[in-house]
GUNU-225760 format. One record per residue: x, y, z of N, C-alpha, C in turn. Coordinates in steps of 0.001 Angstrom, whole numbers, plus 500000, padded with zeros to 6 digits. Example, Ala and Ser with C-alpha at 12.3 -4.5 7.8 and 13.67 -1.06 7.14 Angstrom:
REM residues 2
513190494310507800512300495500507800513200496700507800;512850497750507080513670498940507140512900500030507870;
END
This chain:
REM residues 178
819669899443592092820445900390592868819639900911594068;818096901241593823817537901873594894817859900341595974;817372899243595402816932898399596739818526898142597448;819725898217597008820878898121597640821136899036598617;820372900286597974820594901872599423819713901273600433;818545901162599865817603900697600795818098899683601849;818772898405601490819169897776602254820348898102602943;821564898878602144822278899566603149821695900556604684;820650901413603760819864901872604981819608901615606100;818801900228605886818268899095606687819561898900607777;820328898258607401821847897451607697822105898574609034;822327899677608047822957901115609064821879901649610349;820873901375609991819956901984611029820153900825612122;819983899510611941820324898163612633821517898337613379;822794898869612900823824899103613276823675900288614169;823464901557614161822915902677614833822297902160615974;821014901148615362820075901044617073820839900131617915;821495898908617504822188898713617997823677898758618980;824328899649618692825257900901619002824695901903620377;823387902061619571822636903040620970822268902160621555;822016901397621921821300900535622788821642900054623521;823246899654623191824563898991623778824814899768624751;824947901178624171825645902222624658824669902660625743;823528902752625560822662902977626643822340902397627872;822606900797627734822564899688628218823909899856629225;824784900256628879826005900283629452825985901388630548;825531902509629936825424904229630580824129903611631975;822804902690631559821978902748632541823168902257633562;823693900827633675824146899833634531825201900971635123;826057901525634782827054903316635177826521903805636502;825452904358636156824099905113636691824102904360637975;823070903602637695822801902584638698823793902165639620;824894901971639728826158901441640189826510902956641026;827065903850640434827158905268641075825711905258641892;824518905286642005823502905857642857823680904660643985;824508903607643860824210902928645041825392903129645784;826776904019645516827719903876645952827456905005646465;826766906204645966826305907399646830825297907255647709;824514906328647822823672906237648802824515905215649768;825704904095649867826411903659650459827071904893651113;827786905877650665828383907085651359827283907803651829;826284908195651493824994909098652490825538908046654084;824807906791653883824971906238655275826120906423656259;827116905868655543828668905815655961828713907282656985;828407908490656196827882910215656775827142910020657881;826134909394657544825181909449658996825708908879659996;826255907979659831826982907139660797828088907668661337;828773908568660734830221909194661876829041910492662047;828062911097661345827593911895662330826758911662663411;826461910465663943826268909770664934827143909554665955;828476909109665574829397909269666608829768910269666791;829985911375665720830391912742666436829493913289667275;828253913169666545826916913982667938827016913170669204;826993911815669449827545911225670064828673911379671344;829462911505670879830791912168671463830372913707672074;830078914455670980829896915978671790829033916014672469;828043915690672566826524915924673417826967915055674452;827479913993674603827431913415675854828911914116676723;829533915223675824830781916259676810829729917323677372;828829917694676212828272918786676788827557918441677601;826863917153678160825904916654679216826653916891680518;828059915865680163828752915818681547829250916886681908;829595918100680834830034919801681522829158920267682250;827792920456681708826503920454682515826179920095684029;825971918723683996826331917928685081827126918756685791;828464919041685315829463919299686403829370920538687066;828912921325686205828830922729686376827791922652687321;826305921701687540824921921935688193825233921550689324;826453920283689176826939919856690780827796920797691626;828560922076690735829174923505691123828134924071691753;827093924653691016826257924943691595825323924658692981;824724923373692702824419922870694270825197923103695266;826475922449695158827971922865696085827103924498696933;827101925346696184827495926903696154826104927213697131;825127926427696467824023926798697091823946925968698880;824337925048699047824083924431700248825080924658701063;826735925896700651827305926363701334826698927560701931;826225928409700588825502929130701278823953928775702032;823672928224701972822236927570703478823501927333704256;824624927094704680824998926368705753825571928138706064;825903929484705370826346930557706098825042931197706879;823957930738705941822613931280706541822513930697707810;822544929460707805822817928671709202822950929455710360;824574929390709671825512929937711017825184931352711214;824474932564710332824363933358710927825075934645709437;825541934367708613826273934857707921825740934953706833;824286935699706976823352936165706191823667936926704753;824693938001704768824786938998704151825631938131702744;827080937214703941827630936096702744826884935100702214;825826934411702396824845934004702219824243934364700943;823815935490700896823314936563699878823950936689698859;825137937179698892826286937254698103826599936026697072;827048934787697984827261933632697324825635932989696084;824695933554696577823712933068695939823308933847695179;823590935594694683823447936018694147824610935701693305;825439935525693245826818934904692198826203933741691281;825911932950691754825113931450691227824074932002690568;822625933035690840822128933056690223822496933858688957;823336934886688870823715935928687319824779934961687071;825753933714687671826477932729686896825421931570685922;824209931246686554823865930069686176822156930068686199;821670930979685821820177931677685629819598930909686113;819259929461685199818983928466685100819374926594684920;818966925839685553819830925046685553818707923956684802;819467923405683804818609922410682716819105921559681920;819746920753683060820784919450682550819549917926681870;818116918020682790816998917342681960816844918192680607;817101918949680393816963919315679051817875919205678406;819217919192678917820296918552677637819969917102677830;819925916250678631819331914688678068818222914542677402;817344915446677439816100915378675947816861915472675051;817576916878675080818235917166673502819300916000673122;819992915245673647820724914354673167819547913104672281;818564912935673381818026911472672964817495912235671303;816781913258671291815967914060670321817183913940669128;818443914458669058819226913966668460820069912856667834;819923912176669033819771910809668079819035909911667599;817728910434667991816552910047667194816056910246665897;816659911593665516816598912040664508817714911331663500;818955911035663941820216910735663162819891908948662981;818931908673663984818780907249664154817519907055662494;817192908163662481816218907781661733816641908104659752;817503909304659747818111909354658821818897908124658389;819378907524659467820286906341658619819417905796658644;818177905262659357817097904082658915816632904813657130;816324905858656891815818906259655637817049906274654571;818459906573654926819520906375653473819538904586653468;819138903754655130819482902699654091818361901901653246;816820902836653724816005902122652617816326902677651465;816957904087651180817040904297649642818558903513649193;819150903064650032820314902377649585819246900782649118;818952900336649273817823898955649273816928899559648014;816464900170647828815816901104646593816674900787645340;818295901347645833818736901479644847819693899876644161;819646899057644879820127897964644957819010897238644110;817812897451644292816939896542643655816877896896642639;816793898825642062816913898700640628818313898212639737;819134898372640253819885898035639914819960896042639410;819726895303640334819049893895640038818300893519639320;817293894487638769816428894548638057816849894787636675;817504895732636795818421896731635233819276895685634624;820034894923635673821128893589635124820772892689634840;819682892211635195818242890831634770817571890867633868;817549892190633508816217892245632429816903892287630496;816227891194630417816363890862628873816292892479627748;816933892717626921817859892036626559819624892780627325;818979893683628322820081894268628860821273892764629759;820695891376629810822050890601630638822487889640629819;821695889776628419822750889600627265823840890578626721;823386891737626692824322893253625879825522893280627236;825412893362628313826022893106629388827098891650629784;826005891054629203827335889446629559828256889527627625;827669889966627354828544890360625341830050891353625994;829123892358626865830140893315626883831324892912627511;831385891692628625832412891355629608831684892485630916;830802892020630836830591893215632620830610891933633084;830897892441634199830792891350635611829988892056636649;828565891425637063827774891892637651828180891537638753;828326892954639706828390893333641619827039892433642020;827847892296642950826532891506644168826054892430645018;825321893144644887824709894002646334823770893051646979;823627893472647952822837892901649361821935893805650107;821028893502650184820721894436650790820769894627652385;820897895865652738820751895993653942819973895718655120;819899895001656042819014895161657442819045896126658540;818019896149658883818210896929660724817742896188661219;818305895508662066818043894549662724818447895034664827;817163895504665288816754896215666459817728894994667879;818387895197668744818543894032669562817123893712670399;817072892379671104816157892516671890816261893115673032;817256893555673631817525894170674618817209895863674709;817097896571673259817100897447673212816298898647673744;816823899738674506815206900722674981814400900572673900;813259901023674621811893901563673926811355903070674139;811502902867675515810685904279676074811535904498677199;812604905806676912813741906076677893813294907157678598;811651907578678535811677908968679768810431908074680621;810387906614680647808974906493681926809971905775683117;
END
C-alpha cells in the first residue's frame, strides 16, 4: 500500500510539474509576444510624434519668418521717413516694432526645430533597438528545448518577427549648421 501512494505521489507530482511547466511555457511565449507589440506601438508613437512636431515647428518657423519679414518691412519704412525728414514718424514706427517684437530669433527657432528632431530622431532609433531586444528574446524563448516541443504539442504557431533596420540614405545631411 505504501509503495502504490508512493507511486501515485510520484505520477501526481510528474503531472503537477508538468502542468506548470506547460503553463509557464505558454504564459513566457504571452509575455514575450505582448512586449514586442508594445515596443512595436512605442515606435509607431514616435513616429506620428515626429510628424506632428514636424508639422507644428515648421508653422511656427514660417509665422516667425513672416512676422521678422513684418518687421524689416516696418523698419526700412521707417529709415526711408528718417530719410525724407519725418523724424518724429520715424521714431514712432520703430518704437512700435521694438515693444511689438523685442527681439527677433527666427535662427533660434531653426535650432529648436533641428534640436527637436534630433531628439525624436533618436528616441525612435532607441524603441527600435528595444523592439530588436525584444524580438530576439522572444526567438530565443520559441527555440529553446524543451519550450518548441511544449509549444509545437500545444498547436502554437510561431510569429515571424524581423528585425528592424535604420538604414541612413546616402544623400542624407550630416552637419546642417556649417
Amino acid at each position: 500500500m505504501k509503495k502504490t501512494l508512493i507511486i501515485i505521489g510520484i505520477v501526481l507530482s510528474v503531472i503537477l510539474f508538468t502542468g506548470v511547466k506547460i503553463a509557464a511555457t505558454n504564459n513566457g511565449v504571452v509575455v514575450r509576444e505582448e512586449q514586442i507589440k508594445e515596443s512595436e506601438s512605442a515606435i509607431k508613437i514616435q513616429e506620428k510624434r515626429r510628424i506632428d512636431l514636424l508639422v507644428n515647428l515648421v508653422d511656427t518657423v514660417k509665422s516667425y519668418n513672416q512676422y521678422e519679414q513684418e518687421t524689416l518691412t516696418k523698419i526700412v519704412e521707417a529709415r526711408s521717413k528718417a530719410i525724407d525728414g519725418k523724424i518724429e514718424e520715424a521714431e514712432n514706427l520703430l518704437n512700435i516694432v521694438v515693444e511689438k517684437y523685442p527681439e527677433l530669433k527666427s535662427n533660434e527657432n531653426y535650432k529648436q526645430v533641428m534640436t527637436e528632431m534630433s531628439v525624436t530622431e533618436n528616441l525612435i532609433a532607441e524603441y527600435r533597438n528595444n523592439y530588436n531586444e525584444q524580438v530576439k528574446s522572444y526567438n530565443k524563448y520559441v527555440k529553446k528545448f524543451p519550450n518548441n516541443i511544449i509549444l509545437s504539442i500545444l498547436g502554437y504557431d510561431k510569429i515571424d518577427y524581423t528585425y528592424l533596420d535604420y538604414d541612413v540614405s546616402d544623400d542624407a545631411p550630416t552637419n546642417l549648421w556649417d
